[in-house]
Each structure stands twice: as C-alpha cells, then as structure tokens.
C-alpha positions as CSV (number, residue, x, y, z in Angstrom):
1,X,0.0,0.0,0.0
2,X,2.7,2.0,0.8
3,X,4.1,1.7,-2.7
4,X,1.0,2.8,-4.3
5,X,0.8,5.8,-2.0
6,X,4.1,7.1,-2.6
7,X,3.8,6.6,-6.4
8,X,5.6,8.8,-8.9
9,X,5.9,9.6,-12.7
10,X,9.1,8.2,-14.2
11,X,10.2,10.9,-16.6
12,X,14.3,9.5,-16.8
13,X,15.6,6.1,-17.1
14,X,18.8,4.8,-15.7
15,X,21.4,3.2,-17.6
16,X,21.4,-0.3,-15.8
17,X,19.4,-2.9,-17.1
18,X,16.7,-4.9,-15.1
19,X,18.5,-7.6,-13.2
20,X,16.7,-11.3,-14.9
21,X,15.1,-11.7,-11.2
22,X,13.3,-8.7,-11.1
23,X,11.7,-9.2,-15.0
24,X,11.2,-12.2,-14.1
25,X,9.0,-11.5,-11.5
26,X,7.4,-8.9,-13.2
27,X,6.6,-10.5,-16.2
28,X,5.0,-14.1,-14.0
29,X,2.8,-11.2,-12.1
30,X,1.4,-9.7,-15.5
31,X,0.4,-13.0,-16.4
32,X,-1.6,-13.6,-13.8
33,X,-2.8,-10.3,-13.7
34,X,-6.8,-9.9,-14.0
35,X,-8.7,-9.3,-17.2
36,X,-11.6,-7.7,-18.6
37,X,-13.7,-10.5,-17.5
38,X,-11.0,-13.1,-18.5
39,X,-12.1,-12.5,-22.2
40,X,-8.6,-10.9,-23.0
41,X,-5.4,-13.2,-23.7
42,X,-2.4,-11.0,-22.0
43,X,0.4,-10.3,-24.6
44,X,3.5,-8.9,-23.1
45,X,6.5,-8.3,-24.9
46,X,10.0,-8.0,-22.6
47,X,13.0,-5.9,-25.0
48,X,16.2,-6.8,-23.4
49,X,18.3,-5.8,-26.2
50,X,19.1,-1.8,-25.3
51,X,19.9,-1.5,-29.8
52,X,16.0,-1.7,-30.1
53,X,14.2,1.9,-29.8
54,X,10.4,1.7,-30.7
55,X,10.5,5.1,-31.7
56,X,12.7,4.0,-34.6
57,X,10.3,1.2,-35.8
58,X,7.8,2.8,-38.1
C-alpha cells in the first residue's frame, strides 16, 4: 500500500538494465494479472536488447 501511495511519474531512465530476477517476477505477475472478464489473452512483450528503440520502428 505503501508503494501505491508514494507513487511517482518516471520521466528518466537509468542506464542499468533490469536484473533477470526482477523481470522475471514482473513478467510471472502480468500473467496472472486480471482481465476484462477473462475474455482478454495478455500479450507482453519483454526488450532486453538496449539497440531496439520503438520510436525508430515505423
């Protein structure tokens, strides 16, 4: 509760990458996370390679 609380807006990224541990974690919770009435099949796409900007990809 306390993290939700204390939330804030991210506007600059550190260089580090996430440790494996961390996305791992993150990724497991998104899949189990709830759905519009478990009628939506979650896609989530993890970039680990820091060479691929989204902005580039028209």
């Amino acid at each position: 509760m306390s993290l939700i609380k204390t939330r804030r807006s991210v506007r600059a990224y550190q260089a580090e990458p996430v440790p494996a541990e961390a996305l791992d974690a993150v990724l497991e919770a998104g899949t189990y996370a709830p759905t519009g009435g478990g009628r939506q099949s979650p896609t989530i796409i993890a970039i680990t390679d820091p060479n691929i900007d989204r902005r580039s990809q028209s």
